[in-house]
Backbone atoms as SQL, in Angstrom:
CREATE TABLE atoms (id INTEGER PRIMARY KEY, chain TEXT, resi INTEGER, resn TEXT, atom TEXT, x REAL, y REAL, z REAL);
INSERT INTO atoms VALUES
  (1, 'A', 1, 'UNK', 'N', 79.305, 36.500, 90.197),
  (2, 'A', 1, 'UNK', 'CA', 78.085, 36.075, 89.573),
  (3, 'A', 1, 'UNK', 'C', 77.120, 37.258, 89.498),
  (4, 'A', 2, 'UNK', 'N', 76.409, 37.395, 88.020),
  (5, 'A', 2, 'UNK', 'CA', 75.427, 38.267, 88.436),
  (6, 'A', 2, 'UNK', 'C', 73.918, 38.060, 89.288),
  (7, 'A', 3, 'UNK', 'N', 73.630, 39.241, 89.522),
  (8, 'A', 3, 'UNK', 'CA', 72.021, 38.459, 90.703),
  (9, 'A', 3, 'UNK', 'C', 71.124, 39.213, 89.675),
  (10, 'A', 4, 'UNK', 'N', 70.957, 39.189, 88.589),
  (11, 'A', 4, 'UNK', 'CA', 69.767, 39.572, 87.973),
  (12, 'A', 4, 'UNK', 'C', 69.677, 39.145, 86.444),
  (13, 'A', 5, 'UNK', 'N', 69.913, 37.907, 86.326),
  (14, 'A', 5, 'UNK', 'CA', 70.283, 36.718, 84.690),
  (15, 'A', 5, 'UNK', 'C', 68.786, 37.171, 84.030),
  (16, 'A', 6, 'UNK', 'N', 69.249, 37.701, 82.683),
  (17, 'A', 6, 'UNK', 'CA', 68.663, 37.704, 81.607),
  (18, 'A', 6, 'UNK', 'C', 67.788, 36.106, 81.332),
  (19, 'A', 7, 'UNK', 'N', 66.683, 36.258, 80.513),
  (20, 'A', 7, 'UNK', 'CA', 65.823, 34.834, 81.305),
  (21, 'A', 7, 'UNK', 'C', 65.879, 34.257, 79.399),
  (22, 'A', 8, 'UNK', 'N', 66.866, 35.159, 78.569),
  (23, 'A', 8, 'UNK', 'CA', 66.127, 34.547, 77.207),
  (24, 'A', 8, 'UNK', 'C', 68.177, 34.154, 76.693),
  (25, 'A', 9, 'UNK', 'N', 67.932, 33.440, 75.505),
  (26, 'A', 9, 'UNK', 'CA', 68.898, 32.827, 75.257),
  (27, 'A', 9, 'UNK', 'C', 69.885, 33.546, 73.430),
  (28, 'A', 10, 'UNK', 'N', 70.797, 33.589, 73.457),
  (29, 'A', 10, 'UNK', 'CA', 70.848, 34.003, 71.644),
  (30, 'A', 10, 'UNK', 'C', 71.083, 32.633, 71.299),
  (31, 'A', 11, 'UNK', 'N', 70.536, 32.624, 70.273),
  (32, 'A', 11, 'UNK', 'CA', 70.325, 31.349, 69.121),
  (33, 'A', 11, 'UNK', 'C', 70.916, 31.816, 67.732),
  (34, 'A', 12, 'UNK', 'N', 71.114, 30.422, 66.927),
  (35, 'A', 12, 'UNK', 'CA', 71.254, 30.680, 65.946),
  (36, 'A', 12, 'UNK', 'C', 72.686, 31.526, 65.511),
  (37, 'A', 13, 'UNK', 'N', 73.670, 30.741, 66.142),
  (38, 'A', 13, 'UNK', 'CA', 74.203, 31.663, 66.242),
  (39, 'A', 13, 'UNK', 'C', 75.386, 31.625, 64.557),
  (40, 'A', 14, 'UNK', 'N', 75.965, 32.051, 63.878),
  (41, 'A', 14, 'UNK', 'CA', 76.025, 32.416, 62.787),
  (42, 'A', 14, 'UNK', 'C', 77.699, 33.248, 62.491),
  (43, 'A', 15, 'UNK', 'N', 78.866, 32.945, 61.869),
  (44, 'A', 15, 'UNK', 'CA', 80.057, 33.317, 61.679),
  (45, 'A', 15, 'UNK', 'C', 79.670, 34.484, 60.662),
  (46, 'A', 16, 'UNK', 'N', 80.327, 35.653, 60.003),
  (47, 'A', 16, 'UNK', 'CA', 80.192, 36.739, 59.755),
  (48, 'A', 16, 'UNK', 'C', 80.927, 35.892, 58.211),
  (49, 'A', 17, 'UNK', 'N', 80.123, 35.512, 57.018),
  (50, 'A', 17, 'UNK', 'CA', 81.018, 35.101, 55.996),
  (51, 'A', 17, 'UNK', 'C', 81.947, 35.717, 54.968),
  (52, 'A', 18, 'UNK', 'N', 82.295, 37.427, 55.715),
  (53, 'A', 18, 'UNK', 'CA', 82.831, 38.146, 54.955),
  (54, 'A', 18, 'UNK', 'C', 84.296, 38.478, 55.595),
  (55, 'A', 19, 'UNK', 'N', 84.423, 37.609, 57.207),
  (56, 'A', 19, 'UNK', 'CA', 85.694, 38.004, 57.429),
  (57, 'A', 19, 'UNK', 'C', 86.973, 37.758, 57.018),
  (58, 'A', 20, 'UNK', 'N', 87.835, 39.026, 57.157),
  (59, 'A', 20, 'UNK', 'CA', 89.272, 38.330, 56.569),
  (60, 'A', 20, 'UNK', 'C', 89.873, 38.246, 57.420),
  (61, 'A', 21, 'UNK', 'N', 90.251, 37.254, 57.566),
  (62, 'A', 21, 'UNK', 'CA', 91.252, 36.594, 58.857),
  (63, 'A', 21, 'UNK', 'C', 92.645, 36.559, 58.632),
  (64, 'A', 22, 'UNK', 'N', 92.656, 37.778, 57.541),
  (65, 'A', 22, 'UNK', 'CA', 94.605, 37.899, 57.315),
  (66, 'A', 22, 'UNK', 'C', 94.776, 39.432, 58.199),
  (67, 'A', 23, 'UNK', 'N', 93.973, 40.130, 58.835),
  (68, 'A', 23, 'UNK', 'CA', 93.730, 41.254, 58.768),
  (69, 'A', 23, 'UNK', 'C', 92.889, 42.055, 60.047),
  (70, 'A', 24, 'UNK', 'N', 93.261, 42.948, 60.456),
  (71, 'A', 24, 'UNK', 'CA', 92.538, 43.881, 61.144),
  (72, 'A', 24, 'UNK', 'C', 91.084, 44.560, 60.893),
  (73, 'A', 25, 'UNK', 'N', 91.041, 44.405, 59.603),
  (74, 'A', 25, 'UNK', 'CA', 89.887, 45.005, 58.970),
  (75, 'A', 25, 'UNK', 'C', 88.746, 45.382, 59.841),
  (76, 'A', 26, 'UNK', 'N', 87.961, 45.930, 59.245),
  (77, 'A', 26, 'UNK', 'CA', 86.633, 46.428, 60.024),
  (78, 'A', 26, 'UNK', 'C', 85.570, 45.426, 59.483),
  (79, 'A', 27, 'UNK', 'N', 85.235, 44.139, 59.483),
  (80, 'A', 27, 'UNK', 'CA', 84.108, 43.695, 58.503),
  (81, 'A', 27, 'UNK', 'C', 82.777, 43.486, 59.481),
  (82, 'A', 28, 'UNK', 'N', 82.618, 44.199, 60.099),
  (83, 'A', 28, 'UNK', 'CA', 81.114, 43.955, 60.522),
  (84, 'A', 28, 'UNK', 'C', 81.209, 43.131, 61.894),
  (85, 'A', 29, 'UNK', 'N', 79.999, 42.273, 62.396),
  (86, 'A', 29, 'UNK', 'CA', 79.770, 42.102, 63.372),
  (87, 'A', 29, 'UNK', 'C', 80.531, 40.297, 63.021),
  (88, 'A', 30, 'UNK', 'N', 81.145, 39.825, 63.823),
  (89, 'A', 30, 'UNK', 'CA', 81.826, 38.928, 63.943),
  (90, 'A', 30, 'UNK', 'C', 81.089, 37.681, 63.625),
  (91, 'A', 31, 'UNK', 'N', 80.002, 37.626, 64.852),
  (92, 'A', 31, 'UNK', 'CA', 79.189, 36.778, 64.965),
  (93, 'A', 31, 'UNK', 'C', 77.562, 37.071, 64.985),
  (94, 'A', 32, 'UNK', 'N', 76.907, 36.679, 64.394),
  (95, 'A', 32, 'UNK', 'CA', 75.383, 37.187, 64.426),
  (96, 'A', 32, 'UNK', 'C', 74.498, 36.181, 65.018),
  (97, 'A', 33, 'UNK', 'N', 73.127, 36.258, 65.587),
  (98, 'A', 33, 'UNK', 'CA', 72.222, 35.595, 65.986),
  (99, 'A', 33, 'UNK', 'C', 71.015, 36.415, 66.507),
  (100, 'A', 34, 'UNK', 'N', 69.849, 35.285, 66.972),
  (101, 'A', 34, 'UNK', 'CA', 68.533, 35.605, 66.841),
  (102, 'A', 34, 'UNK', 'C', 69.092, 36.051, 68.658),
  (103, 'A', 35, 'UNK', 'N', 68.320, 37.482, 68.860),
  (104, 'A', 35, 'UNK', 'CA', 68.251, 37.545, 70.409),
  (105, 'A', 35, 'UNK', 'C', 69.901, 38.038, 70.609),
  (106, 'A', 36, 'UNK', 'N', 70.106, 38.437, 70.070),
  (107, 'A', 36, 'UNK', 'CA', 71.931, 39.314, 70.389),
  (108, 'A', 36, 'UNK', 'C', 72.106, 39.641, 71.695),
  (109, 'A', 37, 'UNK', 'N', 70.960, 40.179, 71.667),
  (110, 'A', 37, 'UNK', 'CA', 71.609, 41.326, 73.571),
  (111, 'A', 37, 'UNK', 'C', 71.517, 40.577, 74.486),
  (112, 'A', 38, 'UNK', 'N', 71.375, 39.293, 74.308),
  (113, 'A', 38, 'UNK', 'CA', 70.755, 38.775, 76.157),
  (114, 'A', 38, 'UNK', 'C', 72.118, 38.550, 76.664),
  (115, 'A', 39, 'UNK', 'N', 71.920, 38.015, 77.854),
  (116, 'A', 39, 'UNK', 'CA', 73.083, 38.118, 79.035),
  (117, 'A', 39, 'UNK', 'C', 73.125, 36.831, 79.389),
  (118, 'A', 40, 'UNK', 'N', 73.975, 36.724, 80.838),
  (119, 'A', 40, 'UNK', 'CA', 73.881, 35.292, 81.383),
  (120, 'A', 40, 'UNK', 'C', 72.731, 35.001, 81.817),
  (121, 'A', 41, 'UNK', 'N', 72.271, 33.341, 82.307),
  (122, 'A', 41, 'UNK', 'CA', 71.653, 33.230, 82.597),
  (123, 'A', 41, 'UNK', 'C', 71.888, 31.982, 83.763),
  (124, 'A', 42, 'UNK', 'N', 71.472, 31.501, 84.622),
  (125, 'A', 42, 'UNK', 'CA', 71.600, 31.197, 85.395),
  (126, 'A', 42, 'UNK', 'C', 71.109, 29.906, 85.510),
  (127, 'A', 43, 'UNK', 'N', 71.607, 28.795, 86.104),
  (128, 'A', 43, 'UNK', 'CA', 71.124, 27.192, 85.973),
  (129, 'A', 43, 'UNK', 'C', 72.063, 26.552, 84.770),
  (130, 'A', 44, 'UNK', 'N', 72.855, 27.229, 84.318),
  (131, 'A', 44, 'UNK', 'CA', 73.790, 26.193, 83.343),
  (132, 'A', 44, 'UNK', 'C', 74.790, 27.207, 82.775),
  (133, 'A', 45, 'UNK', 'N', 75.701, 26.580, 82.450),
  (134, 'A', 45, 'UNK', 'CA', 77.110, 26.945, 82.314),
  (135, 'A', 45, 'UNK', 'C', 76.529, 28.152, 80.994),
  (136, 'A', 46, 'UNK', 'N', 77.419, 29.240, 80.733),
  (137, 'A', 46, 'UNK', 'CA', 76.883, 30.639, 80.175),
  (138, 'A', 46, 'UNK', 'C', 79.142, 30.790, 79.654),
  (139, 'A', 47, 'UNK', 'N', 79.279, 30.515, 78.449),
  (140, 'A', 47, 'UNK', 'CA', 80.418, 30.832, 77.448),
  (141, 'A', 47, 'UNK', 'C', 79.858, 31.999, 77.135),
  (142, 'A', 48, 'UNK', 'N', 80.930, 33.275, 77.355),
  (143, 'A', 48, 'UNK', 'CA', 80.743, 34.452, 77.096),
  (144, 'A', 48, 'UNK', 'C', 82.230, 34.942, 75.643),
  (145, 'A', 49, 'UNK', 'N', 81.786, 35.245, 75.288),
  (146, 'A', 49, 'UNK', 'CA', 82.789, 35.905, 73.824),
  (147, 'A', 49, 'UNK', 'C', 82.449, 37.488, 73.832),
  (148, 'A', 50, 'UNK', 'N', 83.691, 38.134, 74.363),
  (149, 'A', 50, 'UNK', 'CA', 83.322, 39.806, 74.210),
  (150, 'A', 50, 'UNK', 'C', 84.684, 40.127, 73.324),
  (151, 'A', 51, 'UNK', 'N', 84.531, 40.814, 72.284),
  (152, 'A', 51, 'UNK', 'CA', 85.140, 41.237, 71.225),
  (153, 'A', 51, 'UNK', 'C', 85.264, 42.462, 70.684),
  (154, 'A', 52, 'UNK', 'N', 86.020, 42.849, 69.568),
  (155, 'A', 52, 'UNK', 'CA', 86.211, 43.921, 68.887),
  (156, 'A', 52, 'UNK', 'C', 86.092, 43.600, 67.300),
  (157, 'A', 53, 'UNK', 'N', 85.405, 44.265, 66.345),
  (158, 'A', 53, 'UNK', 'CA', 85.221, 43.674, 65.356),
  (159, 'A', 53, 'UNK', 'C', 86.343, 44.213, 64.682),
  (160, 'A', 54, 'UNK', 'N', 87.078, 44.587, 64.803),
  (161, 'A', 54, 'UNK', 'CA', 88.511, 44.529, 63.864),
  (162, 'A', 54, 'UNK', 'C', 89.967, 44.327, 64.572),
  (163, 'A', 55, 'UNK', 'N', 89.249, 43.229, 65.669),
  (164, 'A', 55, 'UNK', 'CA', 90.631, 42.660, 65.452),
  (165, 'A', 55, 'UNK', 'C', 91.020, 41.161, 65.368),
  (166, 'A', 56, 'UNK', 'N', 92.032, 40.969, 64.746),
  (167, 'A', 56, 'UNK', 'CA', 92.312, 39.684, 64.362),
  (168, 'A', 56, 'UNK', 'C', 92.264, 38.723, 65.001),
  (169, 'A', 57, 'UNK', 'N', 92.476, 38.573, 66.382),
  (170, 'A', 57, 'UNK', 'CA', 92.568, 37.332, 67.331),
  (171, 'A', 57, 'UNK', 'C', 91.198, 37.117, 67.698),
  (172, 'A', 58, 'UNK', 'N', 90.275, 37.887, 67.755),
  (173, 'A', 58, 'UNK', 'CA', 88.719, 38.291, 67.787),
  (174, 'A', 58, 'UNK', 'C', 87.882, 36.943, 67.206),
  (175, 'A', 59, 'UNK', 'N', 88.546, 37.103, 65.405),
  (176, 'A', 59, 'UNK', 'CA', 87.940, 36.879, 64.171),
  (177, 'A', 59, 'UNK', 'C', 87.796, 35.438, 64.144),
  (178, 'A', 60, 'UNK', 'N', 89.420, 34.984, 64.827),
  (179, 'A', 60, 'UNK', 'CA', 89.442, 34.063, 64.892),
  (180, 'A', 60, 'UNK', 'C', 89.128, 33.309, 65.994),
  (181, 'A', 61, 'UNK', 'N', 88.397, 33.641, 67.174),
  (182, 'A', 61, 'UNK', 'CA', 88.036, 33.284, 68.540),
  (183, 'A', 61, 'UNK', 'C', 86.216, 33.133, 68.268),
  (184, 'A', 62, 'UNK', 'N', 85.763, 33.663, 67.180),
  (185, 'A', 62, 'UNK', 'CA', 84.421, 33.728, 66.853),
  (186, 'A', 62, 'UNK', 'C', 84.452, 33.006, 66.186),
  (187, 'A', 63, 'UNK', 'N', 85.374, 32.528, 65.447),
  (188, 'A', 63, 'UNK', 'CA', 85.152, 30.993, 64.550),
  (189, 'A', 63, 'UNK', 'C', 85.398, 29.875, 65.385),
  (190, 'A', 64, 'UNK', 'N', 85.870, 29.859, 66.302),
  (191, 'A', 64, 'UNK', 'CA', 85.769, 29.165, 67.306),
  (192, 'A', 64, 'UNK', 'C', 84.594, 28.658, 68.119),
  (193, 'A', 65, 'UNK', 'N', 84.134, 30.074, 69.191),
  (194, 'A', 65, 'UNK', 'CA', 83.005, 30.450, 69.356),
  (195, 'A', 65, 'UNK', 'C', 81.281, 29.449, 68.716),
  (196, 'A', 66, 'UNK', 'N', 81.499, 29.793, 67.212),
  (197, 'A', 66, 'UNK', 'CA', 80.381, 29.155, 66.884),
  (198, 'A', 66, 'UNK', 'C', 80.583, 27.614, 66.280),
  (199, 'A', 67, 'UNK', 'N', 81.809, 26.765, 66.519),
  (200, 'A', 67, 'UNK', 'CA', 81.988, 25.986, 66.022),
  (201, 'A', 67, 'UNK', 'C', 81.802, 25.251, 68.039),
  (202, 'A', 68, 'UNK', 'N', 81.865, 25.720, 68.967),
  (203, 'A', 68, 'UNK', 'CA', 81.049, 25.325, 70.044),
  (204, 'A', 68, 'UNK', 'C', 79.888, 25.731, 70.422),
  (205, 'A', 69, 'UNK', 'N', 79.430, 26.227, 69.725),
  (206, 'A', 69, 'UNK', 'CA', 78.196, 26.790, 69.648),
  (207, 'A', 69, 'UNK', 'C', 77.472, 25.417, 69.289),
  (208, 'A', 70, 'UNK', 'N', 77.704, 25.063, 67.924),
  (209, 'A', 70, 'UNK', 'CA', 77.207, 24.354, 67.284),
  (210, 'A', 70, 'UNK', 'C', 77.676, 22.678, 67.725),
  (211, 'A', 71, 'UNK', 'N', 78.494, 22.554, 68.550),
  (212, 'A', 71, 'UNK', 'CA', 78.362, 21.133, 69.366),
  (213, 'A', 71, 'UNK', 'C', 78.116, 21.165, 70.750),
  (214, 'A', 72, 'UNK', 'N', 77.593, 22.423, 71.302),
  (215, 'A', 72, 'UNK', 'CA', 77.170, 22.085, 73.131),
  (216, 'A', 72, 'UNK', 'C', 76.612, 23.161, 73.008),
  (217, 'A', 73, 'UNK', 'N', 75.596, 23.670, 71.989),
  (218, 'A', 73, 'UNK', 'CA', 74.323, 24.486, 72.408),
  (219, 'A', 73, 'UNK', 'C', 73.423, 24.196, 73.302),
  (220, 'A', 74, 'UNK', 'N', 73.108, 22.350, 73.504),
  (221, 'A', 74, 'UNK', 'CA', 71.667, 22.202, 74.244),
  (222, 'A', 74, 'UNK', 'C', 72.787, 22.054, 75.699),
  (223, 'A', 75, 'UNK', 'N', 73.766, 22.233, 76.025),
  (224, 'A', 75, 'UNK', 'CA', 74.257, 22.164, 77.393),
  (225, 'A', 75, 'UNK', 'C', 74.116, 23.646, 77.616),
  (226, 'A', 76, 'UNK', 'N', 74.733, 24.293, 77.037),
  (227, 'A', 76, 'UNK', 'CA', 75.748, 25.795, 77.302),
  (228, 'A', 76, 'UNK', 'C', 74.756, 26.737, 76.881),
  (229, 'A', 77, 'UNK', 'N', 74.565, 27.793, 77.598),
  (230, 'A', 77, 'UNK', 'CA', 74.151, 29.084, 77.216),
  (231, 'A', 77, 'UNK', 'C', 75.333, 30.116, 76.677),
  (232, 'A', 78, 'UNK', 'N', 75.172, 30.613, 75.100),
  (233, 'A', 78, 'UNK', 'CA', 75.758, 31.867, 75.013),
  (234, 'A', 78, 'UNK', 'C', 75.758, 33.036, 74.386),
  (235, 'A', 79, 'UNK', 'N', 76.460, 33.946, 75.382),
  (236, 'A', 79, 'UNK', 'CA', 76.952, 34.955, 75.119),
  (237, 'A', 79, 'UNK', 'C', 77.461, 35.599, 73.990),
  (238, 'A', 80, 'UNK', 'N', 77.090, 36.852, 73.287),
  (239, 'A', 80, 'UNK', 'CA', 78.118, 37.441, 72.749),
  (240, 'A', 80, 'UNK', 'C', 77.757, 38.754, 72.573),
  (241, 'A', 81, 'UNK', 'N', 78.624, 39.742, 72.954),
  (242, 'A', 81, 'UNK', 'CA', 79.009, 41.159, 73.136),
  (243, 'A', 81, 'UNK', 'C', 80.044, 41.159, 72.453),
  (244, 'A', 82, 'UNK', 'N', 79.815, 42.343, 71.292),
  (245, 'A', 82, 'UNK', 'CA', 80.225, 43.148, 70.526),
  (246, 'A', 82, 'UNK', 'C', 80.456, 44.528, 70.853),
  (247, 'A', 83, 'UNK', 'N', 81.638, 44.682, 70.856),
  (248, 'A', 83, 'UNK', 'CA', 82.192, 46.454, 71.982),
  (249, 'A', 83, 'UNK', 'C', 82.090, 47.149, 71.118),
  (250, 'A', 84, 'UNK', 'N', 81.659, 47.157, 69.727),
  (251, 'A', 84, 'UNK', 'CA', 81.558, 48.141, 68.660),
  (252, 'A', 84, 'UNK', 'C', 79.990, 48.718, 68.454),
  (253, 'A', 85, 'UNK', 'N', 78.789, 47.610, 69.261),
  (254, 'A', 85, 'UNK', 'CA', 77.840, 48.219, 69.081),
  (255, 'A', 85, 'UNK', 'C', 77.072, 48.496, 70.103),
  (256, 'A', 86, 'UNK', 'N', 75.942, 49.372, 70.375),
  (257, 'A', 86, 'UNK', 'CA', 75.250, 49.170, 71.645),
  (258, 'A', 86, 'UNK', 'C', 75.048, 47.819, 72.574),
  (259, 'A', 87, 'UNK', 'N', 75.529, 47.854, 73.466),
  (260, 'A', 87, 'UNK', 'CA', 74.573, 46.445, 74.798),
  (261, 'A', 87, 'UNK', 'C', 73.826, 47.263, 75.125),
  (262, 'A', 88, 'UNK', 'N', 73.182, 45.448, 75.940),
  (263, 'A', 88, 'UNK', 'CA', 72.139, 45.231, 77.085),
  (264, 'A', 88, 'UNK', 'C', 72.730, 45.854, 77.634),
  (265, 'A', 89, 'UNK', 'N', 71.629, 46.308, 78.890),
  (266, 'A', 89, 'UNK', 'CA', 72.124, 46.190, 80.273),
  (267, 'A', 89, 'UNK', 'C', 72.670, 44.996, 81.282),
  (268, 'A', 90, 'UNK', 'N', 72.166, 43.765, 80.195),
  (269, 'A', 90, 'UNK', 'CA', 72.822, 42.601, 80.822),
  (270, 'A', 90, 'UNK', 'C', 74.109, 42.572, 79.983),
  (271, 'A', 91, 'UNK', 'N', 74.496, 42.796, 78.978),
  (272, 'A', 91, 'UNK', 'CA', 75.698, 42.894, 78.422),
  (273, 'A', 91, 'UNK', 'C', 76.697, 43.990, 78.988),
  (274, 'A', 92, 'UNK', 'N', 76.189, 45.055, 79.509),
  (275, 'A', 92, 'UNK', 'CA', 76.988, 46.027, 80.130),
  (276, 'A', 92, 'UNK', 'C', 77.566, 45.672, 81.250),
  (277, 'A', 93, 'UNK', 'N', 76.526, 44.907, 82.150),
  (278, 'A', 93, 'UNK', 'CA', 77.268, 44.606, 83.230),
  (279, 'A', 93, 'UNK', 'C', 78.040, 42.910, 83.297),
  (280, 'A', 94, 'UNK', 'N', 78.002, 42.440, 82.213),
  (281, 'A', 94, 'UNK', 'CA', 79.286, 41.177, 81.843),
  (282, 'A', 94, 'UNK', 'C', 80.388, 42.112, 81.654),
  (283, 'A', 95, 'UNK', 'N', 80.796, 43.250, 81.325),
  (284, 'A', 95, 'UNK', 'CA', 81.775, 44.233, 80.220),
  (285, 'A', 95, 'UNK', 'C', 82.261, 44.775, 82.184),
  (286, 'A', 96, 'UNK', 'N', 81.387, 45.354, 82.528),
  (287, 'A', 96, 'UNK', 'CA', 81.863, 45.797, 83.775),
  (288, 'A', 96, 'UNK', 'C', 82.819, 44.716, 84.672),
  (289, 'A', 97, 'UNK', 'N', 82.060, 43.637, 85.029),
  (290, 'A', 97, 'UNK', 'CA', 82.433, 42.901, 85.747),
  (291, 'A', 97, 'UNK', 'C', 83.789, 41.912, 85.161),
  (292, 'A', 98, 'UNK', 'N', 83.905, 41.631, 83.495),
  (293, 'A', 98, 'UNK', 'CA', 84.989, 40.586, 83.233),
  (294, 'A', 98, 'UNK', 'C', 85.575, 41.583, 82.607),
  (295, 'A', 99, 'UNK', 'N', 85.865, 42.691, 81.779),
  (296, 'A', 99, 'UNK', 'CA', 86.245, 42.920, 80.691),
  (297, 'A', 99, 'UNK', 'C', 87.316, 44.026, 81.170),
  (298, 'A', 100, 'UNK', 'N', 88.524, 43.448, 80.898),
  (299, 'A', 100, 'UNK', 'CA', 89.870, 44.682, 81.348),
  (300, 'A', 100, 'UNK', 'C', 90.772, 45.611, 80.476),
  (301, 'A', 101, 'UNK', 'N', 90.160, 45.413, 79.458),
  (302, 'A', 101, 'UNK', 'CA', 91.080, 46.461, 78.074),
  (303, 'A', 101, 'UNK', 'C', 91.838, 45.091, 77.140),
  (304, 'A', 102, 'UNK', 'N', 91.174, 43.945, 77.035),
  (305, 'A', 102, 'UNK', 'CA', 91.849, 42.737, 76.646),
  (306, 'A', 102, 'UNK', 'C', 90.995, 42.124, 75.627),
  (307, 'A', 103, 'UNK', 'N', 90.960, 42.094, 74.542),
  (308, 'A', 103, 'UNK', 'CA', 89.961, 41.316, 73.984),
  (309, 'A', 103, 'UNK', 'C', 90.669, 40.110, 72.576),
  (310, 'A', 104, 'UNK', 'N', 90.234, 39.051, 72.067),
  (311, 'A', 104, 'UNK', 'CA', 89.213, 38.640, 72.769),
  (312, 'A', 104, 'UNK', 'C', 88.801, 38.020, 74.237),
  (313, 'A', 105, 'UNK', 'N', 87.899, 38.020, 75.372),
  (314, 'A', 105, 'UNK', 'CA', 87.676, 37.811, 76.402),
  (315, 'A', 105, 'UNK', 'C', 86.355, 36.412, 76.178),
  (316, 'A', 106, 'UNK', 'N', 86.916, 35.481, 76.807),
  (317, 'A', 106, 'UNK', 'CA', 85.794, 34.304, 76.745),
  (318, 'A', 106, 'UNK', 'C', 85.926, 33.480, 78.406),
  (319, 'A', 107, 'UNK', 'N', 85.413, 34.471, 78.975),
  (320, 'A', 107, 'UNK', 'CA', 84.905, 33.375, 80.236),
  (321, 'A', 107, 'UNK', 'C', 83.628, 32.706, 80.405),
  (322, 'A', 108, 'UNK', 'N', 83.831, 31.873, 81.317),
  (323, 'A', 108, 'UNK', 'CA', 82.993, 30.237, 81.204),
  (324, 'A', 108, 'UNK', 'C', 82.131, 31.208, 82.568),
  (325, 'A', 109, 'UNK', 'N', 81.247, 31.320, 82.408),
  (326, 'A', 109, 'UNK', 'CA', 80.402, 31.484, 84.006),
  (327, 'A', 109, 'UNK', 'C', 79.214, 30.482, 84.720),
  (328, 'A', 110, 'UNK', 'N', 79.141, 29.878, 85.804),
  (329, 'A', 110, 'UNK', 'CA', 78.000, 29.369, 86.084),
  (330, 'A', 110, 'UNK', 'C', 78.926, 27.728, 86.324),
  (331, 'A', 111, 'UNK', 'N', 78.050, 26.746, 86.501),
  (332, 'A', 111, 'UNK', 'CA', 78.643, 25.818, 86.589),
  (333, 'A', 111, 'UNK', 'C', 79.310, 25.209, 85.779),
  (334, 'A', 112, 'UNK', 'N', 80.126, 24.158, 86.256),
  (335, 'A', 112, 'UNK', 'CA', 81.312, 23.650, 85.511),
  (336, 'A', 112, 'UNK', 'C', 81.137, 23.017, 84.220),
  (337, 'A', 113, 'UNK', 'N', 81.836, 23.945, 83.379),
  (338, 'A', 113, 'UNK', 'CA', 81.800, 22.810, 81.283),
  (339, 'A', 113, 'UNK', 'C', 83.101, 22.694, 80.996),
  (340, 'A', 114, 'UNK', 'N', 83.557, 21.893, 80.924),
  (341, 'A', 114, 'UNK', 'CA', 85.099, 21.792, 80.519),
  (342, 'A', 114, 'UNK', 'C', 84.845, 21.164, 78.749),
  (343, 'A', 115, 'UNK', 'N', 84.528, 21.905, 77.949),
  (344, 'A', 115, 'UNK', 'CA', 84.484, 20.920, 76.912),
  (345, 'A', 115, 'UNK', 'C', 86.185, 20.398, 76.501),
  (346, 'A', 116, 'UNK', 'N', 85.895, 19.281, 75.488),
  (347, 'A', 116, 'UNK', 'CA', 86.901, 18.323, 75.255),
  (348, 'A', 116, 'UNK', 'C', 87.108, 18.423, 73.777),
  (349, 'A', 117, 'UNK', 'N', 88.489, 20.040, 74.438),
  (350, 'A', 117, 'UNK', 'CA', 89.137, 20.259, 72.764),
  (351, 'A', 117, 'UNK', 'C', 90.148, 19.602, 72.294);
């Protein structure tokens, strides 16, 4: 767990409508939203999505991503780090602590959400 939770939330969170999902391609940032850099936060379950924007299993883990976004936003706090562009310092140290040369990476942190896929 981290001991120093980012206190603000990303919203709004938004699929990239130019990706091609046959493909490796480079198309930009996967997923977009208001407040990008924040981190976990603490008091409720925190879905983290750390990615690479050209790669395919990514593309399709971010369409995912915001399709729970968009049915357990008012439960879930989340995450998303993009390894292609600058982080937080609260994003750096999610990358330190979960992230092993594997992407896409989506751990659940904080208390228990089992959503019902």
């Amino acid at each position: 767990m981290l001991t120093s939770p980012a206190s603000f939330a990303i919203d709004n969170l938004k699929l990239n409508s130019n990706l091609n999902y046959g493909s490796d391609s480079l198309d930009g940032a996967l997923i977009t939203g208001s407040d990008a850099q924040s981190g976990f936060v603490a008091g409720k379950p925190n879905y983290v999505i750390i990615y690479g924007e050209g790669c395919f299993n990514s593309k399709r883990q971010a369409r995912r991503t915001v399709e729970l976004y968009n049915k357990y936003r008012p439960q879930v706090h989340f995450v998303v780090v993009d390894l292609d562009v600058p982080r937080s310092p609260e994003q750096q140290q999610l990358v330190k602590q979960y992230y092993k040369g594997l992407y896409p990476l989506c751990p659940r942190i904080g208390r228990t959400w089992h959503p019902a896929l």
